[in-house]
TORDODREN-6605 format. One record per residue (C-alpha): residue number from 1; z, x, y. Coordinates in Angstrom, 3 decimals, m for minus. Layout:
# residues N
SITE	NUM	Z	X	Y
...
This chain:
# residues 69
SITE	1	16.827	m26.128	2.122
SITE	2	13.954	m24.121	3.495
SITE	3	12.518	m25.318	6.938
SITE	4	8.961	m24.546	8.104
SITE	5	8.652	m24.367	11.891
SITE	6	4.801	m24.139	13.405
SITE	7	4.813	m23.154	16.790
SITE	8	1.235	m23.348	18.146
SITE	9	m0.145	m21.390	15.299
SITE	10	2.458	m19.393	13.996
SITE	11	4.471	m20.198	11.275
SITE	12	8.136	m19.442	10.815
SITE	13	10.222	m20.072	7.816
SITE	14	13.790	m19.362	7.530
SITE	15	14.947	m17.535	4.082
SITE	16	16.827	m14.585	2.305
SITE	17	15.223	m11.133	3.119
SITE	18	15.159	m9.223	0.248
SITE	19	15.431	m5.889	1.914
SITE	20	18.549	m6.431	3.780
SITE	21	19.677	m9.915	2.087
SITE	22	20.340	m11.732	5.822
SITE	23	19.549	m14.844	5.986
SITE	24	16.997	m15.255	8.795
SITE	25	13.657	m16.182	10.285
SITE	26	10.673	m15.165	8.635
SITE	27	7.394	m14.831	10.594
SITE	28	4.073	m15.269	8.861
SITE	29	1.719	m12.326	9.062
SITE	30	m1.174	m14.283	6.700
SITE	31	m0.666	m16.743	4.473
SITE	32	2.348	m16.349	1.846
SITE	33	3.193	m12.895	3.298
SITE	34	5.679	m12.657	6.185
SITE	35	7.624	m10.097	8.176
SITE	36	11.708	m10.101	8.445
SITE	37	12.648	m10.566	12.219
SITE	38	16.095	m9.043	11.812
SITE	39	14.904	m5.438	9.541
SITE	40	11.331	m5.809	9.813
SITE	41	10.262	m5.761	5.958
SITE	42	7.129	m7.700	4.997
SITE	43	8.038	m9.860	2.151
SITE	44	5.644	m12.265	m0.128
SITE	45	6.508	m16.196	m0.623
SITE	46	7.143	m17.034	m3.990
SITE	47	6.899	m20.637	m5.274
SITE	48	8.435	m21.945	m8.419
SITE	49	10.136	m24.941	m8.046
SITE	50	12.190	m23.067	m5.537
SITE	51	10.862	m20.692	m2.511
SITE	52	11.689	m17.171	m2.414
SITE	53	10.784	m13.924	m0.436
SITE	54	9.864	m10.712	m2.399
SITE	55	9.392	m7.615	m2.130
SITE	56	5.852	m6.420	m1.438
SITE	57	4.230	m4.217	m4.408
SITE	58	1.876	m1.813	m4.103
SITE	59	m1.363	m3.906	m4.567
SITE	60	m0.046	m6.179	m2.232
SITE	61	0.524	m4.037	0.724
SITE	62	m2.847	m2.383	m0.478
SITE	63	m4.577	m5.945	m0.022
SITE	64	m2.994	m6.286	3.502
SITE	65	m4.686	m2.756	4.677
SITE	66	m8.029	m4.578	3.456
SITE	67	m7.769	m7.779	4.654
SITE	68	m5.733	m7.664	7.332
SITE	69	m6.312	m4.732	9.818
């Protein structure tokens, strides 16, 4: 079971990092895009009947850099 936790305006989810496959807190950087505390990777949410982190692809980390300074 994945738990959302909103403190103030942050949102924090816990989940499998794909990168180094830990189970830990994932901080939102924008919405459905977060960032790994334990390695650091930014991973993408992924809803289909069941949540899941991915790895970022190239047009996503390319829509970051435009969107998100």
């Amino acid at each position: 079971m994945v738990k959302t936790i909103k403190l103030g305006h942050i949102d924090t989810v816990n989940g499998i990092c794909p990168e180094c496959q830990e189970d830990t807190i994932l901080v939102a950087i924008v919405t459905d895009f977060y960032r790994c505390t334990n390695c650091g990777y930014d991973v993408k949410q992924y809803v289909n009947g069941s949540i899941k982190y991915l790895k970022l692809e190239d047009q996503d980390v390319e829509w970051l850099r435009k969107n998100h300074p």
